[in-house]
Structure formats: C-alpha cells, structure tokens
GUPAFI-646135 format. One record per residue (C-alpha): residue in three letters; x, y, z. Coordinates in nm, 2 decimals. Example, Ala and Ser with C-alpha at 12.3 -4.5 7.8 and 13.67 -1.06 7.14 Angstrom:
2
<'ALA', <1.23, -0.45, 0.78>>
<'SER', <1.37, -0.11, 0.71>>
end
This chain:
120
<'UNK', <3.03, 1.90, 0.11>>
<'UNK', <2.71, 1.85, 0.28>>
<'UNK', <2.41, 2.11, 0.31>>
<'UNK', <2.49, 2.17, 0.65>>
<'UNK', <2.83, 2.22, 0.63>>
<'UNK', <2.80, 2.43, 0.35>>
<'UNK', <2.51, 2.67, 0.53>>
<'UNK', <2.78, 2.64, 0.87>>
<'UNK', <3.05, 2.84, 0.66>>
<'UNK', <2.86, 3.05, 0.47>>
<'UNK', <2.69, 3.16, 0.83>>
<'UNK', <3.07, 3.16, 0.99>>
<'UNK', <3.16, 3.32, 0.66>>
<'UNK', <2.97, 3.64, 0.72>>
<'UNK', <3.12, 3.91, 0.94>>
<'UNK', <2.82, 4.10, 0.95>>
<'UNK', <2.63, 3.79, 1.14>>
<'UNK', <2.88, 3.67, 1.35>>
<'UNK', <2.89, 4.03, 1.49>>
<'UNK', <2.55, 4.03, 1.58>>
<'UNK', <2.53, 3.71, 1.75>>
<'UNK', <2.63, 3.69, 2.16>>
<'UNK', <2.96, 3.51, 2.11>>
<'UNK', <3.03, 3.50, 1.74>>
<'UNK', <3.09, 3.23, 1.54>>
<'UNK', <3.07, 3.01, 1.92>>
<'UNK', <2.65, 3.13, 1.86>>
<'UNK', <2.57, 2.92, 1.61>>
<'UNK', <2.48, 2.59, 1.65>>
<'UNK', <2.37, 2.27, 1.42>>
<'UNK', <2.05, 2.13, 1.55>>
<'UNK', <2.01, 2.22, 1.89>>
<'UNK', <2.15, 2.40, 2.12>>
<'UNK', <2.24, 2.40, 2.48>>
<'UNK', <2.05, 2.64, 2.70>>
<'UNK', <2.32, 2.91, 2.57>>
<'UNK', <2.27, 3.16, 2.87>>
<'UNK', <2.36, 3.44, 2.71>>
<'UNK', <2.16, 3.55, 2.31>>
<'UNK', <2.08, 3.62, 2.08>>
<'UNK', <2.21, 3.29, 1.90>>
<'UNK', <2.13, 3.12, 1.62>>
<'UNK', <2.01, 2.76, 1.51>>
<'UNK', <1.99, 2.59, 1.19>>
<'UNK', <1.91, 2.22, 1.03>>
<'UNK', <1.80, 2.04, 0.75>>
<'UNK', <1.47, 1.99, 0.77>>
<'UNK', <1.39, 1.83, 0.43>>
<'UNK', <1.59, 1.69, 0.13>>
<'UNK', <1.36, 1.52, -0.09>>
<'UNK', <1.44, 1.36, -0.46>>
<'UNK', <1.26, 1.67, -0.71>>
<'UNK', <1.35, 1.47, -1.05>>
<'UNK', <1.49, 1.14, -1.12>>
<'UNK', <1.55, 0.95, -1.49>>
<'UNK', <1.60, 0.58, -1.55>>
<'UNK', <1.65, 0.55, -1.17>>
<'UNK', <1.90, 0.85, -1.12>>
<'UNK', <1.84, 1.12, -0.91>>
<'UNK', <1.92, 1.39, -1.10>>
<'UNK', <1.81, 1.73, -0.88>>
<'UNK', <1.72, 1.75, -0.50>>
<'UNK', <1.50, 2.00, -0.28>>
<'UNK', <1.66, 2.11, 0.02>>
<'UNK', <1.48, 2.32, 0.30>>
<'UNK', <1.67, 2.48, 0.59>>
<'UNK', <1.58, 2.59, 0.92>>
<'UNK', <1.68, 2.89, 1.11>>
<'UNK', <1.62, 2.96, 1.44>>
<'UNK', <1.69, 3.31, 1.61>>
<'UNK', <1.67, 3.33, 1.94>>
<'UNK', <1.68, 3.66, 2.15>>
<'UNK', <1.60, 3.79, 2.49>>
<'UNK', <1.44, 4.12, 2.37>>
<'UNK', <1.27, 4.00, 2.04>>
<'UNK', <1.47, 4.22, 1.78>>
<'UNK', <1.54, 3.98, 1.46>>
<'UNK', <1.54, 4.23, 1.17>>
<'UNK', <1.92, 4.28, 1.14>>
<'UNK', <2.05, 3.92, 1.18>>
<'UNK', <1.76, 3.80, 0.96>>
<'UNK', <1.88, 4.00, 0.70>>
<'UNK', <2.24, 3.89, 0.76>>
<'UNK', <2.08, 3.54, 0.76>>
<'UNK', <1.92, 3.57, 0.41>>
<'UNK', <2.22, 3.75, 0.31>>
<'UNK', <2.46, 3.43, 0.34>>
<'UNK', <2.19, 3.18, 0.19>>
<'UNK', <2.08, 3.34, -0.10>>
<'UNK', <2.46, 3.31, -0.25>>
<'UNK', <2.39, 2.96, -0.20>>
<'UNK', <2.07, 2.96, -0.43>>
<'UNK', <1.84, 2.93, -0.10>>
<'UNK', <1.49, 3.18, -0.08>>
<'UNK', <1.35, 3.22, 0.20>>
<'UNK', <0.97, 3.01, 0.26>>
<'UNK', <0.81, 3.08, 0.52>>
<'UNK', <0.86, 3.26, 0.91>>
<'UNK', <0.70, 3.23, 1.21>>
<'UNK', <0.75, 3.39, 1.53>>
<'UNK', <0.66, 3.32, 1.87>>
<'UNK', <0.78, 3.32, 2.26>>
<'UNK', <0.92, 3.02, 2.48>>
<'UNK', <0.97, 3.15, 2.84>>
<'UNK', <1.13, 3.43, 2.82>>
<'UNK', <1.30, 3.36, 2.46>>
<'UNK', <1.20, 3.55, 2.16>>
<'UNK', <1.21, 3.31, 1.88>>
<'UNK', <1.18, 3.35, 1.48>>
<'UNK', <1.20, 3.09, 1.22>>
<'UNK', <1.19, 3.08, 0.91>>
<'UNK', <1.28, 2.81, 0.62>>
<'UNK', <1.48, 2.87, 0.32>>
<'UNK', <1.49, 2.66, -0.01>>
<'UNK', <1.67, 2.57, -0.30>>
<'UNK', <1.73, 2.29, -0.54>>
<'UNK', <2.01, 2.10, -0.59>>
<'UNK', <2.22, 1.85, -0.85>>
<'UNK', <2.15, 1.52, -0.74>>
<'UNK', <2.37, 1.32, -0.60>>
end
C-alpha cells in the first residue's frame, strides 16, 4: 500500500477526525483541494520520500515526510490537530515542524510529520 493511501485510511479511519471536519470523510482531500466552500477541511501529500540507507545497491529503509494542511474559517486547529497526530503516530510518523498563516479569509496550519520506512 502506498504512503498515501495508507495516511487516507488511517485519517478516514478515525472517528474522532472525520467528526470534526465540514463533511466527514468527503473533507479530506489528497493534494489539493477544490475551493471546498464550506471548512474546516483537511489536506495532505507526500512531500518527500528519500532513500535513508542502501547496501550493495538495495534500498533497504526510506524517509517519508507528510503534509497536512488544515484549513478553517475561524482559525481554531487544536482539536483536529491532535486528532491528526493521533492517526499518524500509529503509523510510526512524528510530527516536524508547523507553521501557520492566513490566505484570504482561510486560516491555515501545516505541519509535516515523519517516519522511516523498509525499503522497497
């Protein structure tokens, strides 16, 4: 299964997120989304998977970073960030690094989460 696929269910996975979201599981979206009209919503991608060690020409462990995008209309990201981190760390991911700023009228946080991985 791939990274993204495997963040998508854990995210879907997780009541506690989907509850929080505008339109449940229909609020997350892979890459980009559509100018969703209605928040807060939720964004993720792969932003990074990079060979970490490799012997006699075979990759043998992988980093992979995520990133998450909330996006809300009054700025309040504490709840579904920790429903975020929730579902990842199962997966082995930590959370990097967050930002924050504003885009119009959107209130957006991001943050990165990494892990390693067996190589494929």
């Amino acid at each position: 299964m791939s990274v993204a696929k495997m963040v998508y269910q854990s995210f879907v996975c997780s009541k506690k997120l989907t509850q929080l979201l505008a339109h449940g599981k229909k609020s997350i979206y892979h890459g980009r989304s559509p100018d969703a009209g209605t928040y807060p919503i939720l964004v993720y991608s792969v932003i990074s998977d990079v060979p970490a060690l490799s012997v006699d020409g075979a990759e043998l462990e992988r980093r992979v970073t995520v990133r998450i995008h909330i996006m809300t209309k009054d700025g309040r990201f504490r709840e579904i960030h920790k429903a975020v981190q929730n579902a990842l760390l199962p997966l082995g991911f930590v959370r990097a690094q967050t930002q924050e700023f504003v885009e119009k009228d959107i209130f957006v946080e991001i943050t990165d989460y990494r892990t390693a991985m067996e190589g494929e």
